[in-house]
TISE-139141 format. One record per residue (C-alpha): residue in one letter; y, x, z. Coordinates in Angstrom, 3 decimals. Each point is the difference from the previous one (the first is absolute). Layout:
N
('A' (Y X Z))
...
***
This chain:
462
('X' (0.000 0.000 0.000))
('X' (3.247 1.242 -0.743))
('X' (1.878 0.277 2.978))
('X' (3.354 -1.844 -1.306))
('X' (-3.382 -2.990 0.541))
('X' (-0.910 1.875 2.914))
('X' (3.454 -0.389 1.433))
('X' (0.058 -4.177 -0.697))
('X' (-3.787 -0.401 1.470))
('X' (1.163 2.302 3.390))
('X' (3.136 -2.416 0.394))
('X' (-2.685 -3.332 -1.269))
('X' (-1.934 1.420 3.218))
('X' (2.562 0.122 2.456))
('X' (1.119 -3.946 -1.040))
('X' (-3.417 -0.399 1.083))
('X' (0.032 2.023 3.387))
('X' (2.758 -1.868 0.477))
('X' (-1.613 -3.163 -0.175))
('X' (-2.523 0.760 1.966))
('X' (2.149 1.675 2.954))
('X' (1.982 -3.185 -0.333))
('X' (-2.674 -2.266 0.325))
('X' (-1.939 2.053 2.556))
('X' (3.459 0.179 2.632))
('X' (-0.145 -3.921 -0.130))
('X' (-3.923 -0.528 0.112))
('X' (0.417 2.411 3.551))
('X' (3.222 -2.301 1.191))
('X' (-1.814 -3.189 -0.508))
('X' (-2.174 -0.032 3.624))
('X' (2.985 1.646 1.480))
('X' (2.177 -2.951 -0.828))
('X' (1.341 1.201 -3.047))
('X' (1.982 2.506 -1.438))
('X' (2.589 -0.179 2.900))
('X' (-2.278 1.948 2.057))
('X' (-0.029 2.683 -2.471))
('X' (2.115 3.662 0.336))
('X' (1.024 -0.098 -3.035))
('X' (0.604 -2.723 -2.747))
('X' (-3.141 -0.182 -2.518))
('X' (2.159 1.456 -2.875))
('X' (-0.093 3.300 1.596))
('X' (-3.290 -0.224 0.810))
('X' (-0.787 -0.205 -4.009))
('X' (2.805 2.111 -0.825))
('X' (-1.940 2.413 2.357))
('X' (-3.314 -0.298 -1.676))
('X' (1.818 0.439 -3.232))
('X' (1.534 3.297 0.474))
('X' (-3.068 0.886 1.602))
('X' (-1.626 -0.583 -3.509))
('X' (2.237 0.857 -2.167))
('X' (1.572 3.425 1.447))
('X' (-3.438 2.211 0.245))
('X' (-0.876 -1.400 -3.602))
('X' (3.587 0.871 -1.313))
('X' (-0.430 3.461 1.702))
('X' (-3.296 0.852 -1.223))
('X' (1.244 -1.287 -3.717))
('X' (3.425 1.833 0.243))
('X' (-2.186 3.594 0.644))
('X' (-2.753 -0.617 -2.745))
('X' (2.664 -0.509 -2.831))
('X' (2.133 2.772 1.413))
('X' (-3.376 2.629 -0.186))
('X' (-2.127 -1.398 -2.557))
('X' (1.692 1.060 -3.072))
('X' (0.182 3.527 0.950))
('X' (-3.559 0.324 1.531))
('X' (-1.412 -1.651 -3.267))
('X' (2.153 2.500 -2.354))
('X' (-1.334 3.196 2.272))
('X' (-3.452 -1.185 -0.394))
('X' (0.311 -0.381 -3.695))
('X' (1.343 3.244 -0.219))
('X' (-2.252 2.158 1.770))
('X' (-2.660 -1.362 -2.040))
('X' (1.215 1.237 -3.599))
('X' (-1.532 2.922 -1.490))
('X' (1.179 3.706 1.203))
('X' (1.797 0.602 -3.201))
('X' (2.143 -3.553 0.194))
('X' (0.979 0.307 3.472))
('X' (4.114 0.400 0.405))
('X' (1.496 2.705 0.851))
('X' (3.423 -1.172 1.448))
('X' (1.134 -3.636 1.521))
('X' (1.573 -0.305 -3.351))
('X' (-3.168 0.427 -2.392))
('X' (-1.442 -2.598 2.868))
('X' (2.440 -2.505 -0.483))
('X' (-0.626 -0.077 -4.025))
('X' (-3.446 0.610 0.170))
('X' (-0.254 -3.182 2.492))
('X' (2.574 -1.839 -2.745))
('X' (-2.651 0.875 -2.515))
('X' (-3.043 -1.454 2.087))
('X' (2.118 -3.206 0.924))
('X' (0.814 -0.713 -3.360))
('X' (-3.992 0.281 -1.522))
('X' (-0.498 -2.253 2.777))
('X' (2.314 -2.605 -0.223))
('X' (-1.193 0.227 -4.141))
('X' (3.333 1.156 -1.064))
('X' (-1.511 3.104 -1.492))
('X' (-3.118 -0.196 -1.826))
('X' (-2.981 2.201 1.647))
('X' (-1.280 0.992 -3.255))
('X' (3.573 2.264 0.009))
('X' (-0.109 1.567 3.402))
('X' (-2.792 2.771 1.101))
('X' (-3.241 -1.790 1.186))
('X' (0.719 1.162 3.970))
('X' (3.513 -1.261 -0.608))
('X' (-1.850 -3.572 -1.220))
('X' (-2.462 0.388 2.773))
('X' (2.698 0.802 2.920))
('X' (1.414 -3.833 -1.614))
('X' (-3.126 -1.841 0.778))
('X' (-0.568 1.494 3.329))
('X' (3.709 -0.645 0.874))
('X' (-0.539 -4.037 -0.985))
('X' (-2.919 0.154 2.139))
('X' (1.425 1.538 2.831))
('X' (2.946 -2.309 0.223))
('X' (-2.572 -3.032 -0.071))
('X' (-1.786 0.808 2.753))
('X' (2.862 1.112 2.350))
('X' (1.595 -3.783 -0.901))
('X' (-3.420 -0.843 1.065))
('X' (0.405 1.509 3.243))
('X' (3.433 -0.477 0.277))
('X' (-0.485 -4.063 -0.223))
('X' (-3.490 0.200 2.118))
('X' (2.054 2.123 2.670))
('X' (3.201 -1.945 0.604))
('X' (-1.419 -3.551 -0.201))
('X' (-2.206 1.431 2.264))
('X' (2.464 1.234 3.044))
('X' (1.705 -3.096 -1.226))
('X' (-2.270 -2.710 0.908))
('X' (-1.431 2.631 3.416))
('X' (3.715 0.266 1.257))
('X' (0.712 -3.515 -0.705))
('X' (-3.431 -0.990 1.527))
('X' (1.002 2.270 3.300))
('X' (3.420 -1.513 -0.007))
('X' (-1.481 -3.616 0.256))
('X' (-2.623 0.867 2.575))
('X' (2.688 1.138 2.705))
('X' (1.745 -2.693 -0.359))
('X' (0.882 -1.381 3.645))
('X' (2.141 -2.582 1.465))
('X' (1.269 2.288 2.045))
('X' (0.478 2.550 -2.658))
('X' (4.206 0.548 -0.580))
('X' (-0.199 0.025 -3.290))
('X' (3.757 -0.286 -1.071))
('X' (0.399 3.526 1.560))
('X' (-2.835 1.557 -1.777))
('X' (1.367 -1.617 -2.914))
('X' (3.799 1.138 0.569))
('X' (-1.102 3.832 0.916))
('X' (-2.503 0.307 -2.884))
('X' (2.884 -1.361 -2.372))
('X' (2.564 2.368 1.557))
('X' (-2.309 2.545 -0.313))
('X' (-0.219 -1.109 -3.721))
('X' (4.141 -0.038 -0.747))
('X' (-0.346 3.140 1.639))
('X' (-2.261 1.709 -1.877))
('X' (1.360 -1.692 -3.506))
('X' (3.549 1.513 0.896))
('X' (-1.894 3.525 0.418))
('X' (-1.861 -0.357 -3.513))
('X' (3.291 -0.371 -1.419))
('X' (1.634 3.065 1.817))
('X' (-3.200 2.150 -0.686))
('X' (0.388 -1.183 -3.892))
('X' (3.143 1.220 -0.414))
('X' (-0.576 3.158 2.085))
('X' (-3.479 0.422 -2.506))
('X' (2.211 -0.436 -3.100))
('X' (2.602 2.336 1.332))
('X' (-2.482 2.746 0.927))
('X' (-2.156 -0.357 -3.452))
('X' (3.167 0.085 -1.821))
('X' (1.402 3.365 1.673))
('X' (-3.423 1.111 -0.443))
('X' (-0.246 0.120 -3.677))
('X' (4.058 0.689 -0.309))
('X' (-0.892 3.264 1.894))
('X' (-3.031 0.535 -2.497))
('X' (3.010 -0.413 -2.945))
('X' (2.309 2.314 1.334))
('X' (-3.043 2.651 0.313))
('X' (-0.081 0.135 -4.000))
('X' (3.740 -1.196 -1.102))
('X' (2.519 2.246 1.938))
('X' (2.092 -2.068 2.382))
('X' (3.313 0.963 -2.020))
('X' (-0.901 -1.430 -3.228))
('X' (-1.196 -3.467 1.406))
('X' (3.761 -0.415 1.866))
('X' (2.013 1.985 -2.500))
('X' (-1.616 -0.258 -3.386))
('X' (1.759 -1.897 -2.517))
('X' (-3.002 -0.425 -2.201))
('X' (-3.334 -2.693 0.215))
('X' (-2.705 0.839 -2.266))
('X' (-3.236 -0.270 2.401))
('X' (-2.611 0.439 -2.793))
('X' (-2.290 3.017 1.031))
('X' (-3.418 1.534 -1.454))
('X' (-3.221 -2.182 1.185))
('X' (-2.028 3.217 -0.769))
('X' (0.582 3.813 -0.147))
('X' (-0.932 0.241 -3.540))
('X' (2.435 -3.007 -1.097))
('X' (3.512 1.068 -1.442))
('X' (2.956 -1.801 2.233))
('X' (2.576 0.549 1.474))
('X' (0.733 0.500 4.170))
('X' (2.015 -2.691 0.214))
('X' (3.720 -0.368 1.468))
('X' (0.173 -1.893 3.279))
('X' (3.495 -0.852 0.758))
('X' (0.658 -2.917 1.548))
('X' (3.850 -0.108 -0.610))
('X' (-0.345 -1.885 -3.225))
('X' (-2.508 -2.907 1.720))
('X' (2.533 -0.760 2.649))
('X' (3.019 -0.263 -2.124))
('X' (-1.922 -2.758 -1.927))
('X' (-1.114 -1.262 3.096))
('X' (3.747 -0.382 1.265))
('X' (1.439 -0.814 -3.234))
('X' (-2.331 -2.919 -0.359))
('X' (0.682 -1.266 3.199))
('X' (3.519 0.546 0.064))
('X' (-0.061 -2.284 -2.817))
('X' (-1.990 -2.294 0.836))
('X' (2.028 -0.409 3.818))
('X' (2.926 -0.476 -2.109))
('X' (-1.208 -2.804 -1.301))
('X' (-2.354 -1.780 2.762))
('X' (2.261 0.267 3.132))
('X' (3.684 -1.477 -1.369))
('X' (-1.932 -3.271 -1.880))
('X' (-2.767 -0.317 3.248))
('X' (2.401 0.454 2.833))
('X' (2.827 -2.187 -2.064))
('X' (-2.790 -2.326 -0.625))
('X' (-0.694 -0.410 3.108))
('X' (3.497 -0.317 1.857))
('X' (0.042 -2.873 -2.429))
('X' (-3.009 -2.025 0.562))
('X' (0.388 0.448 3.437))
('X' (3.409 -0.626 1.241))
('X' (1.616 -2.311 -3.435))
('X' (-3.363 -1.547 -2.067))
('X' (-0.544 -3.313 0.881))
('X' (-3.188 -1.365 1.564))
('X' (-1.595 -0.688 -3.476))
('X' (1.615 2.771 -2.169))
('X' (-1.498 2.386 2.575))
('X' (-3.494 -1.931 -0.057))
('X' (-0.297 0.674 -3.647))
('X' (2.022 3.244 -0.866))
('X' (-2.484 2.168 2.994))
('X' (-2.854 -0.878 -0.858))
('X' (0.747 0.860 -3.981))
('X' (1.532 3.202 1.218))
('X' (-3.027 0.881 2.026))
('X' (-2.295 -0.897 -2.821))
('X' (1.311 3.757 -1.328))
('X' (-2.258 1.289 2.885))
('X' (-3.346 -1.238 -1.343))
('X' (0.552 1.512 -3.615))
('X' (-2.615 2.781 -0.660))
('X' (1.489 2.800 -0.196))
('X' (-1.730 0.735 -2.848))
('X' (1.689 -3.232 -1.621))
('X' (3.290 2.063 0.578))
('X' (-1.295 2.819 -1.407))
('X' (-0.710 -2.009 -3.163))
('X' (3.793 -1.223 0.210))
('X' (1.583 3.263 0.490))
('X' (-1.860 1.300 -2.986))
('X' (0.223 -2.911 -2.607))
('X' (3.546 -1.588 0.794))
('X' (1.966 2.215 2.162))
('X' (-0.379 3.799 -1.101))
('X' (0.444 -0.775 -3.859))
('X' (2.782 -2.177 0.510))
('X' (1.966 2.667 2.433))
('X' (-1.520 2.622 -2.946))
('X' (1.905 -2.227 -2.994))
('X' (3.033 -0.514 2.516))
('X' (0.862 3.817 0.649))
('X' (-0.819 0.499 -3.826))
('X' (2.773 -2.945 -1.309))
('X' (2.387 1.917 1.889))
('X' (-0.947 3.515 -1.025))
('X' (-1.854 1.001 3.327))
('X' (-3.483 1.599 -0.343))
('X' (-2.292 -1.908 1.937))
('X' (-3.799 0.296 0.328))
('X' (-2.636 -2.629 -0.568))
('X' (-1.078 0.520 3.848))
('X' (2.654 0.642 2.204))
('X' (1.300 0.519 3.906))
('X' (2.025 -2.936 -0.601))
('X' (-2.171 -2.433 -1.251))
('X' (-2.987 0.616 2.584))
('X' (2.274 -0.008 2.879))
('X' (2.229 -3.312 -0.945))
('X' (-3.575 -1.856 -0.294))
('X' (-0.829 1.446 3.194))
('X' (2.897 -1.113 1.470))
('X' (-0.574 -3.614 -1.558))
('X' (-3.205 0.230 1.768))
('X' (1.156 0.822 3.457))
('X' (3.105 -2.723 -0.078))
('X' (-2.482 -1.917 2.356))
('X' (-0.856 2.450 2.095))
('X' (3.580 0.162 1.010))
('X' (1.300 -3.737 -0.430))
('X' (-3.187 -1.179 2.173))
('X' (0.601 2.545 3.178))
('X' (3.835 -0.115 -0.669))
('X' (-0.198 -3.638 0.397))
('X' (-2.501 -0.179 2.738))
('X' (2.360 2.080 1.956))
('X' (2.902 -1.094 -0.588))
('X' (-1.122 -3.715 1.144))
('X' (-1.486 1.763 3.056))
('X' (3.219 0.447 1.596))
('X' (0.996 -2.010 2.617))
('X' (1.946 -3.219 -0.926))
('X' (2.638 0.377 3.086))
('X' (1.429 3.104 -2.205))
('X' (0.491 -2.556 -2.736))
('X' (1.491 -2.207 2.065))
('X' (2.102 1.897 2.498))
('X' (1.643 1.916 -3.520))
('X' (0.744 -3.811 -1.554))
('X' (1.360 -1.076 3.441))
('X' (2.186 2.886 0.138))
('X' (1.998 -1.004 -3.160))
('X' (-2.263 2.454 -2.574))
('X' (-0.972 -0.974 -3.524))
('X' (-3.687 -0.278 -1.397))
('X' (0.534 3.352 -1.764))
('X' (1.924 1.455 3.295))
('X' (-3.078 -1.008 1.759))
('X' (-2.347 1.618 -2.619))
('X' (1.770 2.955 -0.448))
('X' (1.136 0.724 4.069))
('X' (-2.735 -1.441 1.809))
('X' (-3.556 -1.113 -1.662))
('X' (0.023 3.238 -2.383))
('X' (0.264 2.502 2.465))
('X' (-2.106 -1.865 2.411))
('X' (-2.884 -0.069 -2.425))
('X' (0.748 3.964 -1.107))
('X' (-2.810 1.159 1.431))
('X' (-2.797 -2.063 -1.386))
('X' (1.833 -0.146 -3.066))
('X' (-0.588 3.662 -0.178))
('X' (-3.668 -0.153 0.919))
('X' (-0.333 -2.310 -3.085))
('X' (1.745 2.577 -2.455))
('X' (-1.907 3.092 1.298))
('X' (-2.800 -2.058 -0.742))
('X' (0.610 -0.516 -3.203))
('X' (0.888 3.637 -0.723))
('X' (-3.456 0.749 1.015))
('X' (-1.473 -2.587 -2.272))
('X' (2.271 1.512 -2.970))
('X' (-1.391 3.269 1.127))
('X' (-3.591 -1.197 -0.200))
('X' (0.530 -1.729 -3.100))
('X' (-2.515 1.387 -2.935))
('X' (-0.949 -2.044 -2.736))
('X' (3.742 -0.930 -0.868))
('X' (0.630 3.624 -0.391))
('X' (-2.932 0.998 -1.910))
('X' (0.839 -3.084 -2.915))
('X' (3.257 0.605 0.088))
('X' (1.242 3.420 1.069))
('X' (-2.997 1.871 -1.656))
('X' (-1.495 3.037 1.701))
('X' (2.078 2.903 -1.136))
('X' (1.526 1.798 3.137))
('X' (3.634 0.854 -0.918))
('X' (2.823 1.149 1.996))
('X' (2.420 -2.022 -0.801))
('X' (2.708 -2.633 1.402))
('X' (0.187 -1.882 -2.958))
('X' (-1.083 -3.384 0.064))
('X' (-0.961 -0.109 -3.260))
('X' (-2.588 2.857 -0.349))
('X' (-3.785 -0.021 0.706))
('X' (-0.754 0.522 3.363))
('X' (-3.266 -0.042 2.477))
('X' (-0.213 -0.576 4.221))
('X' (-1.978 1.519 2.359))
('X' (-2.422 -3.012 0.376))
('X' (-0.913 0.158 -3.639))
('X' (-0.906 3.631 0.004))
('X' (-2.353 -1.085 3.044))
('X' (-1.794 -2.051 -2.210))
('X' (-0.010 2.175 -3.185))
('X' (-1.486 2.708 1.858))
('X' (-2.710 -1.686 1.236))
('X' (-1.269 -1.316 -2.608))
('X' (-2.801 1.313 -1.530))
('X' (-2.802 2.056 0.870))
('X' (2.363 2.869 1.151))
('X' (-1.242 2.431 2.618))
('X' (1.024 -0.502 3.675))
('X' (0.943 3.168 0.364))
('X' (1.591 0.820 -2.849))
('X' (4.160 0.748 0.472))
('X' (0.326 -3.203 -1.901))
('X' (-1.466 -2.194 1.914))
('X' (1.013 1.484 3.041))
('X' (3.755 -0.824 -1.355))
('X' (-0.500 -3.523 0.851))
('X' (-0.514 0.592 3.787))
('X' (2.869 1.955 -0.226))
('X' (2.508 -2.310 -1.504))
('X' (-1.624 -2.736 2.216))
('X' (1.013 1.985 3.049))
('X' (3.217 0.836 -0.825))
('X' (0.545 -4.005 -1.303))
('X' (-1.164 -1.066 3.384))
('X' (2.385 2.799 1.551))
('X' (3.290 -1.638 -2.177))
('X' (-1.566 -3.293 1.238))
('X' (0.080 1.096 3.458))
('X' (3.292 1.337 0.158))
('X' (1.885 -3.235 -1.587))
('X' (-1.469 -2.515 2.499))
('X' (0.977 2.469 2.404))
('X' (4.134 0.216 -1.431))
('X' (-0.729 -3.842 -0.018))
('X' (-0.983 -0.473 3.733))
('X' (2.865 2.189 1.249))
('X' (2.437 -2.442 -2.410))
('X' (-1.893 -3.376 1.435))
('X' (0.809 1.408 3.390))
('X' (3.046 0.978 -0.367))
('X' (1.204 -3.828 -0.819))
('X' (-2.116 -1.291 2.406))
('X' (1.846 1.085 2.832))
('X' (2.825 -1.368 -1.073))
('X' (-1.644 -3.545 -0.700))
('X' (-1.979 -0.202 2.723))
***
């Protein structure tokens, strides 16, 4: 069973526990003249025997998916031949490619070595049986724990604090995961950045003015050694941005001033929930925009008046962009702003102000701070941003400031370089980690400009 199924028959089995917890609590309250008598109400008693069930079998599911792959790849690997077994983590990771795609029948067997073919079939067959296991084992300690929950069911059993410590216990430990995670992605990050600056001298990344990451796969190829400068990447990145800020924070936060303090009742019922329909276009759908409509027509535009444009430009991919982010803005903007109290309103009307005094003096610099927590999240959603860039800005990583010229981000020279059946340990691979750290370091730095400017007008608001 797969364990997506796995996952819906463990939470079909605690419904159950529950049932039965349920049912037992008020079966034990009946001679005791019912359920008054009880310590704790009979949900908790079911919610009890439900956790019980469902937490080991969650556990014990959680640890086999996490392991499985990588036991079942080491086993397949130490049983290939002498003369096919990698070398490096790199020759592992294609080799492993190579087996995984004979066995999923993307690659025919008849074109691979027969070991190759045979490392396939004993890779289906050992991912069979360990979803064998895996389903035998956790409905297993799923209906055992649920079973042991049941059984020690008492009346004088106080279950609501069980219940209340093992679910603090659970907040707890779902606040940790998502600490560790982000320490994990830090650490495997610096990791391979480390790795990058150990064949690409530290100099060239920060100061080069160059990107051309293509290396040699092997030592007999022809290719070049690739220039790593990351200079060019980040003034696309900024560029794009820039441009696409320009355009998504005057027509959002306008937008929203608008629907929230002068729309009526049913112009704002209809105009938000058009506006926020922009938020649910595929970006991919924008992409298609960008390209088809908005980069020839700015392309004919700068030509009609003599300008040299090209067909993909800064300028294009960013003002889609910042089309695309309008509701990112309008919908936080507005939240905001209609989050502040209504005795400002009213004490600035009372004291003789306009609507636009009151706007301007009072409910605007009230609602600053969130106001900026929308925009800065919006500038890290045009920062993020790839498929606009790649339909409409191309992939050629010029230095430039002009609008109008080719450019690439950092985000789509992730992807490009790691796609394919590249090395890990090749210098361009090893790039991405790089630029990834050093995005996540920009990142860093503007939500932490932003915090000091939220709290500077907060404690004058306050």
């Amino acid at each position: 069973m797969q364990p997506a199924n796995l996952l819906l028959l463990t939470v079909v089995l605690a419904f159950v526990a529950y049932g039965f917890g349920y049912a037992r609590s008020r079966t034990l309250a009946t001679p005791l003249g019912g359920i008054r008598h009880l310590k704790s109400l009979p949900f908790y008693y079911g919610a009890r025997a439900s956790l019980w069930c469902a937490i080991p079998a969650l556990v014990v599911l959680a640890l086999w998916a996490a392991f499985q792959g990588k036991v079942i790849q080491t086993l397949v690997l130490g049983s290939l031949p002498a003369e096919l077994a990698p070398g490096s983590a790199g020759e592992a990771s294609l080799l492993l490619s190579k087996i995984s795609n004979v066995a999923s029948g993307a690659l025919p067997a008849g074109f691979v070595e027969a070991p190759i073919a045979e490392a396939a079939d004993r890779l289906e067959a050992l991912r069979e049986q360990s979803r064998m296991l895996m389903t035998a084992l956790v409905v297993s300690v799923a209906v055992l724990a649920g079973f042991l929950g049941w059984l020690k069911i008492r009346p004088k059993l106080n279950a609501r604090v069980q219940v209340e410590s093992i679910l603090k216990w659970l907040f707890f430990s779902c606040a940790a995961l998502a600490i560790l995670t982000t320490v994990g992605i830090i650490f495997s990050v610096a990791f391979e950045t480390f790795r990058f600056f150990g064949k690409v001298p530290f100099t060239e990344f920060f100061f080069g003015s160059q990107w051309s990451p293509q290396t040699a796969l092997r030592a007999d190829q022809v290719a070049a050694e690739g220039v790593f400068g990351m200079i060019p990447l980040f003034t696309g990145t900024l560029l794009i941005s820039a441009i696409a800020m320009t355009v998504a924070v005057p027509v959002g936060l306008m937008s929203a001033i608008y629907l929230s303090e002068y729309a009526g009742k049913r112009v704002r019922g209809i105009v938000k929930p058009l506006l926020e329909m922009l938020a649910g276009i595929p970006t991919v759908v924008y992409g298609f925009f960008a390209a088809l409509t908005v980069a020839p027509f700015i392309s004919d535009l700068a030509a009609s008046i003599g300008i040299e444009a090209s067909s993909q430009s800064a300028l294009a991919a960013g003002a889609v962009m910042g089309i695309m982010i309008i509701p990112f803005v309008s919908s936080l903007s507005d939240d905001v702003i209609n989050a502040v109290p209504q005795s400002l309103r009213d004490g600035s009307l009372a004291l003789g102000a306009t609507q636009s005094e009151t706007m301007k003096k009072v409910i605007f610099p009230a609602a600053l701070p969130g106001i900026m927590g929308g925009i800065l999240l919006a500038v890290s959603r045009a920062i993020g941003e790839t498929m606009i860039v790649v339909m409409a800005a191309g992939l050629a990583a010029n230095l430039t400031a002009n609008p109008l010229e080719t450019v690439t981000t950092v985000t789509v020279q992730i992807v490009t370089l790691l796609t394919g059946d590249q090395e890990f340990d090749s210098a361009k691979t090893l790039a991405a980690f790089a630029l990834g750290a050093m995005l996540f370091i920009a990142t860093l730095l503007l939500n932490v400009i932003a915090l000091k400017i939220v709290r500077k007008y907060r404690e004058q608001y306050d």
